[in-house]
C-alpha positions as CSV (number, residue, x, y, z in Angstrom):
1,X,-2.8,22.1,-17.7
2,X,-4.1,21.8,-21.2
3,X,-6.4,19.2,-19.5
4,X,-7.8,20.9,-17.2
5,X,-8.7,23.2,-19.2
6,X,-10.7,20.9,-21.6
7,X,-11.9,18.9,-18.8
8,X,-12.8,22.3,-17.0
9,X,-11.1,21.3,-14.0
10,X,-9.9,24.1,-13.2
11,X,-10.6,27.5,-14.3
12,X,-8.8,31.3,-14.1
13,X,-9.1,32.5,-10.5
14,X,-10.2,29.4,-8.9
15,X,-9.3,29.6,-5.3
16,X,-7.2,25.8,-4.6
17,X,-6.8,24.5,-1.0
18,X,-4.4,21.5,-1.3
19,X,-4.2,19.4,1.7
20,X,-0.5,18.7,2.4
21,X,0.9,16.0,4.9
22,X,4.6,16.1,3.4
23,X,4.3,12.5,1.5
24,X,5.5,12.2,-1.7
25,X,1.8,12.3,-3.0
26,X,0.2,15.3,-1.6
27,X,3.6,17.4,-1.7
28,X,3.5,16.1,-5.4
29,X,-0.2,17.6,-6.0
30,X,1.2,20.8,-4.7
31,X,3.9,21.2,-7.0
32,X,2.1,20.4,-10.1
33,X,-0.3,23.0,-9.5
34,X,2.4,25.4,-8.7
35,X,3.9,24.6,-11.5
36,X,0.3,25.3,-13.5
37,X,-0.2,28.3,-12.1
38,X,3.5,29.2,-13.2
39,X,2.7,28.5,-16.6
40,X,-0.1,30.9,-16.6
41,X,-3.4,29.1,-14.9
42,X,-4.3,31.8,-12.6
43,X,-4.9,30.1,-9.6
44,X,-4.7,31.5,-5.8
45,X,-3.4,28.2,-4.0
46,X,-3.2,27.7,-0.2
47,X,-1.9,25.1,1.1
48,X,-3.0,23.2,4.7
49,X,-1.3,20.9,6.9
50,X,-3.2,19.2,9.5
51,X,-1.2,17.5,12.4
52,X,-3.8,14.5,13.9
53,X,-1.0,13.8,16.5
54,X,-0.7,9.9,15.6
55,X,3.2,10.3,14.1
56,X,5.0,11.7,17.5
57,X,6.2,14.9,17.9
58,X,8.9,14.6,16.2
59,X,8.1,13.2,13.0
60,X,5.1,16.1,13.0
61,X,7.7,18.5,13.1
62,X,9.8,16.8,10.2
63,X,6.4,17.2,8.3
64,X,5.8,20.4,8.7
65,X,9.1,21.6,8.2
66,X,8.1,19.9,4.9
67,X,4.9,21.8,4.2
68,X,6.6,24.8,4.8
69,X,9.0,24.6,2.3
70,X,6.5,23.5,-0.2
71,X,4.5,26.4,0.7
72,X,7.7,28.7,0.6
73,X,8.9,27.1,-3.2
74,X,5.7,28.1,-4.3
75,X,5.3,31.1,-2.8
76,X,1.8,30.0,-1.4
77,X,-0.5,30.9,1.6
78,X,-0.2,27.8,4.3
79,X,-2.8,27.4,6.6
80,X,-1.5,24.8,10.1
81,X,-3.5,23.1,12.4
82,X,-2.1,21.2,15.6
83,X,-3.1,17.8,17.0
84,X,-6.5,17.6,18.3
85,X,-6.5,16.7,22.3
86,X,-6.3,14.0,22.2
87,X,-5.8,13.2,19.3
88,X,-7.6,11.5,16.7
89,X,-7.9,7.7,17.3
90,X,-8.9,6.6,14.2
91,X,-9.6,8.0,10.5
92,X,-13.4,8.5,10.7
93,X,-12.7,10.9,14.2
94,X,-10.1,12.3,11.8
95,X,-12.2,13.2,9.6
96,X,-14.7,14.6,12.0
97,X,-11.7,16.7,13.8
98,X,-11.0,18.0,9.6
């Protein structure tokens, strides 16, 4: 926190949209700045999960089962988007779809 303050990363109020798939990274991101804005950086952080339908729907569920109780821990918005149709086919129509 104390760098993102000198850094001016971050600042009080700053609205924070974190992209979260449920891997250890982005759920990761989320909880540090949950954890920041528990120790007094006033964010409003949201958290979005985007299914691109290439896991099955299975494992998409499993995700977002994830996500969700990321978003619940932290007491956060969460924003959900389904699989495209069809579905992306590769990470540049991915990004298009996002």
């Amino acid at each position: 926190m104390e760098s993102s303050r000198a850094h001016r990363l971050l600042a009080a109020g700053d609205r924070v949209l974190v992209a979260v798939s449920g891997g250890a990274d982005s759920v990761a991101l989320a909880l540090l700045l949950g954890a920041a804005k528990e120790r007094g950086l006033p964010l409003h952080l949201t958290l979005a999960h985007l299914d691109h339908g290439w896991r099955g729907a299975r494992a998409a569920a499993a995700d977002r089962t994830v996500v969700e109780g990321v978003a619940d821990r932290l007491e956060a918005p969460l924003a959900v988007a389904a699989a495209p149709c069809p579905p992306a086919r590769s990470e540049d129509d991915a990004r298009r779809w996002r």
